[in-house]
N, C-alpha and C positions, 0 to 999 in steps of 0.2 A: 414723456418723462419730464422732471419737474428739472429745473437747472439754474441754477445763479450763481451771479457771478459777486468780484470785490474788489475794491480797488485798494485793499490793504496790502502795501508790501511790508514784507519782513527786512525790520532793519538790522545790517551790517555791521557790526562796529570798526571802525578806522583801526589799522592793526598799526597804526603810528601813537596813537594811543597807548596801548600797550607798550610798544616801543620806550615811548618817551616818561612813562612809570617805573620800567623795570630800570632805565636811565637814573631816574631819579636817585628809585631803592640804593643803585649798586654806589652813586656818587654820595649817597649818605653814610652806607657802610664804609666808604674812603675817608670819608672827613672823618668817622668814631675813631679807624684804625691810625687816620693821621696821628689824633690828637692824644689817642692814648698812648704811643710811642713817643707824643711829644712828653708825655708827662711822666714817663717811664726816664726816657732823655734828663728828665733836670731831675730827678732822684725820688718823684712819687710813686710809691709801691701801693700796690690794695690791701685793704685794710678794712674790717669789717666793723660799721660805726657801736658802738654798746650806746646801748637804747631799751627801752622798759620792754620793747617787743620782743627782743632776742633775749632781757632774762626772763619772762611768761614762757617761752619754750620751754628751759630748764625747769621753768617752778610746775608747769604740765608732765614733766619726765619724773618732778620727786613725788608726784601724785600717783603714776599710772602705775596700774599693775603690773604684776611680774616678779622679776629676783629681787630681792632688796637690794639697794644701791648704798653707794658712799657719796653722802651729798655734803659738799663745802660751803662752809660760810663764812665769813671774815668779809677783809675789804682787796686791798691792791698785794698785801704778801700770798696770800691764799693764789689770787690767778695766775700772779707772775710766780711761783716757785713751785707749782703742781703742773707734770708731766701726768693730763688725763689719758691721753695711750695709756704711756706706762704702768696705772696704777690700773688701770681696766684693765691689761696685761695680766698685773701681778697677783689681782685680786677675784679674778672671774668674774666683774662686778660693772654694773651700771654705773658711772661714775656723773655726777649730776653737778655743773659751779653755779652757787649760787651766791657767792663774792660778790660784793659791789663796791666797790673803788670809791675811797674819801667817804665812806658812810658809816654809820654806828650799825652793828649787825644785830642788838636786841629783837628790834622788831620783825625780822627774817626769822628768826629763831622762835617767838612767838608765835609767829603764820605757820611754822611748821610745826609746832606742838599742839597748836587748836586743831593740825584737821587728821583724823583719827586716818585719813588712808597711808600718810607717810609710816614707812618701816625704813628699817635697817641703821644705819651708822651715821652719825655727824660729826665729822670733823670741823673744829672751830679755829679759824687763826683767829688768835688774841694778844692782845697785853693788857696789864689791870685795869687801865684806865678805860677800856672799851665796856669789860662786864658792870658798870654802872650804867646805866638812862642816862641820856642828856636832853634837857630839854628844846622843843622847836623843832620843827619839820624838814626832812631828812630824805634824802634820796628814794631810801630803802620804803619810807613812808608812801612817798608819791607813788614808785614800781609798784608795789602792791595792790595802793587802790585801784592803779590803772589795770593791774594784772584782772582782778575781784571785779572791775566793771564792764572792760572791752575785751577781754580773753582768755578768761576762766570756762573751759567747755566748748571749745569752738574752734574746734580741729581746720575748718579751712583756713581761719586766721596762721596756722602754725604751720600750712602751705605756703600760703603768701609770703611767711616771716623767710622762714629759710628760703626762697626764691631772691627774696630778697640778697639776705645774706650768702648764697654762692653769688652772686651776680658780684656785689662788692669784694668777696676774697677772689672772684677772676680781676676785674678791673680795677684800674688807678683811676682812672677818667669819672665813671659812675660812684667808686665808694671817697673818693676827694671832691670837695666845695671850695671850688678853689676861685678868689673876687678875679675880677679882669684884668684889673691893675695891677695887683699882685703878678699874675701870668705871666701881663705885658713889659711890665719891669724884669723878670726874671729872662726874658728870651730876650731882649733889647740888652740886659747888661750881662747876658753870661752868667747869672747865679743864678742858683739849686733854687727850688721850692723849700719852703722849711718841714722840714724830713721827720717826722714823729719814729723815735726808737724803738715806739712799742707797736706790736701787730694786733691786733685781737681774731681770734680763730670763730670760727662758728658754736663750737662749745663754750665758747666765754674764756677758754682758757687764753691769756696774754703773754707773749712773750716778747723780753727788752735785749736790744743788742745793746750794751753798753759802752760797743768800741764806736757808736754812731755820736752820743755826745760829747760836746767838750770835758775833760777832764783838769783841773778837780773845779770845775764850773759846776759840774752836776751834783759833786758832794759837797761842796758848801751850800749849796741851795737848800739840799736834805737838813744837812746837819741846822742851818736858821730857821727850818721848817719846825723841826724838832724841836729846837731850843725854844721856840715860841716868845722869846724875849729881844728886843732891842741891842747891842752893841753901838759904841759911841764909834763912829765913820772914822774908819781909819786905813792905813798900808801896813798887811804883815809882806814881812822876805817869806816865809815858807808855809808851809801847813803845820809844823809845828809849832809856831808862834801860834796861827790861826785857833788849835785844838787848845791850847794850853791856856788862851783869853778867853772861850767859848766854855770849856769846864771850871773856869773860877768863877764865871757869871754863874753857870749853874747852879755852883754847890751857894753862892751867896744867894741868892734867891729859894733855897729850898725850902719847901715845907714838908715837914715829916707827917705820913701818912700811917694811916694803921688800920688793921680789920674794920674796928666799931668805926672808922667813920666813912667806909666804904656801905652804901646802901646795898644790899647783893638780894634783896627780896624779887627783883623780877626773873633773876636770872634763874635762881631757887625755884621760882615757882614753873618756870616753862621747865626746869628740867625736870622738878618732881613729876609734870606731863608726861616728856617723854619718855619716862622709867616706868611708868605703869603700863604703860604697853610695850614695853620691852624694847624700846629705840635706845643704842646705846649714843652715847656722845662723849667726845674726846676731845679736851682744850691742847691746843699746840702753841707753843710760841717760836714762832718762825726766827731764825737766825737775824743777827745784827751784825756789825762791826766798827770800826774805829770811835769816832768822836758821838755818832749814833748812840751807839751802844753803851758809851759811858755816860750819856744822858738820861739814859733811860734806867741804868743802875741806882745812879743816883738818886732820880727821883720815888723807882719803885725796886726796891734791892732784894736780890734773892730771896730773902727769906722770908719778906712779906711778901714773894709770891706762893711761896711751899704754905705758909699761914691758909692765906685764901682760898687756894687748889683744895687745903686739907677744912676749911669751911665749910667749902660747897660740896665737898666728900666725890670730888669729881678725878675721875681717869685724865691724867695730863701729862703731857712730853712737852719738855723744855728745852730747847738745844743748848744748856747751858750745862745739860748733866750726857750729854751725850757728845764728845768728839766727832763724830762723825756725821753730826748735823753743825758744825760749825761751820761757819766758810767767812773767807774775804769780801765781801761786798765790794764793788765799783762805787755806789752813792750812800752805802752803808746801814742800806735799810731794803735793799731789794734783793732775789737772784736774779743772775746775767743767764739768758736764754742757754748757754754752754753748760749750765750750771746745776740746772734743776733736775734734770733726768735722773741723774745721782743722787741730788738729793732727792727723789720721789722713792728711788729705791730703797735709800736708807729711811727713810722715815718709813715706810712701810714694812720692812722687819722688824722695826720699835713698834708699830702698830699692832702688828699683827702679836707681838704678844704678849699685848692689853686687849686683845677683844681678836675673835675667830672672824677671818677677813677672806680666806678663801670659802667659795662653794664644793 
């Protein structure tokens, strides 16, 4: 019988090895959960970052088949004053945000009128001066192309995004960028991290606690935003002094506006799109208040917004003909997270009827 032998042994691995990895694992899992309670401890909550990847989810949800949705457009009143529960609630419906904060919403509105799979309803937050073009490249620009080159059709990307994004609405640590100095100043002197009022959800919808910012820090800032003009450096005693100098500058700088010199041919023409196939769309203009709101009278006044509406020959809510879409604003140009639920519900009986909104 034949027989050989080998001087191979079979190697063992050192179970201190093992040991000393699972060691490792568990002291990293220690340090993550240190640090995220630290950053809990000085007031950073998670928060999911808006990024061109997380609106390509939504703009793949107003693509996909199925029920027809309610898809939103506008900028920063659109996310913060729609309860998308609520309205998926009220409506039976897919509700789709496709808002983009400080952007001009034409060209959103154009992407979805070129491509023949969108149906159902668009809701638009506006005000006059949005349904013009403006020229120069734009948020809404860049999302797009990036949507149309790296995520248009490519379902794992829209794994990864939302993986993503649960990871940052669980943690402070992972969805905050927070420099070292920053940190190390903040634990060394006892102050908070600086605390952003606004969360953003994984649907895109945002909600502001408004009892998180300084008051009335946060509504003069709105209201100089608004006014887009200079005031000469000065001390008012109140806010009424403040309001009463802010509205003389206004109304002395004004320039009267009127249909013919409003260009509206783009906006005309995407909608004559989506009328042919039977997509309805609905211009909203989202509630205002105090010195805001009297900026915005002034420069574009009721009734050259009923001119316009009645232009474009378009279905439009104005909370200006409905009390029950009015409210107090905190910065005077947003809702307060306490806020909008209500108003989701009220606007959505006014909705519904201008256009069949349940299934």
């Amino acid at each position: 019988m034949l027989s050989s032998t080998s001087s191979f042994e079979r190697y063992i691995p050192d179970r201190g090895h093992t040991r000393k990895l699972l060691i490792g694992l568990l002291g990293g899992v220690l340090l993550v959960l240190l640090f995220e309670n630290l950053f809990r401890g000085l007031g950073v909550r998670p928060n999911i970052r808006e990024t061109a990847s997380l609106w390509a989810i939504q703009r793949e949800l107003a693509t996909a088949a199925g029920a027809e949705k309610l898809i939103l457009v506008g900028a920063s009143r659109s996310q913060l004053g729609v309860d998308i529960e609520e309205l998926e609630r009220l409506s039976n419906r897919p509700v789709v945000q496709l808002a983009i904060d400080g952007s001009p919403y034409l060209r959103v509105l154009e992407h979805l009128a070129d491509d023949q799979s969108v149906r159902g309803t668009i809701i638009v937050a506006t005000t006059l001066d949005r349904l013009v073009s403006t020229p120069g490249l734009s948020r809404s620009d860049q999302w797009i192309d990036e949507y149309e080159s790296n995520y248009r059709d490519r379902g794992y990307l829209k794994i990864e995004n939302n993986l993503v994004a649960m990871l940052q609405s669980a943690s402070a640590l992972y969805a905050n960028v927070v420099p070292l100095t920053v940190l190390f100043s903040s634990i060394t002197q006892g102050s908070g991290l600086p605390i952003s009022y606004i969360v953003t959800q994984s649907n895109r919808e945002r909600n502001a606690d408004y009892n998180l910012p300084t008051y009335p820090d946060i509504y003069i800032a709105r209201v100089m935003s608004t006014l887009e003009l200079s005031l000469p450096l000065r001390e008012f005693d109140d806010l009424d002094q403040f309001e009463t100098a802010i509205l003389r500058v206004a109304r002395a700088n004004l320039v009267e506006t009127d249909v013919d010199d409003m260009d509206l041919s783009v906006v005309q023409a995407q909608l004559a799109k989506l009328r042919q196939r039977g997509v309805e769309v609905v211009f909203v203009r989202f509630p205002m208040s105090g010195a805001v709101e009297a900026i915005n009278n002034i420069r574009y006044p009721k009734a050259l917004w009923d001119r316009v509406m009645s232009e474009l020959d378009a279905r439009t809510i104005d909370y200006r003909d409905y009390p029950q879409l009015d409210y107090e604003l905190v910065d005077g140009s947003h809702l307060d997270i306490r806020q909008k639920t209500e108003f989701t519900r009220n606007l959505f009986q006014i909705l519904e009827r201008q256009v069949s909104l349940r299934e």
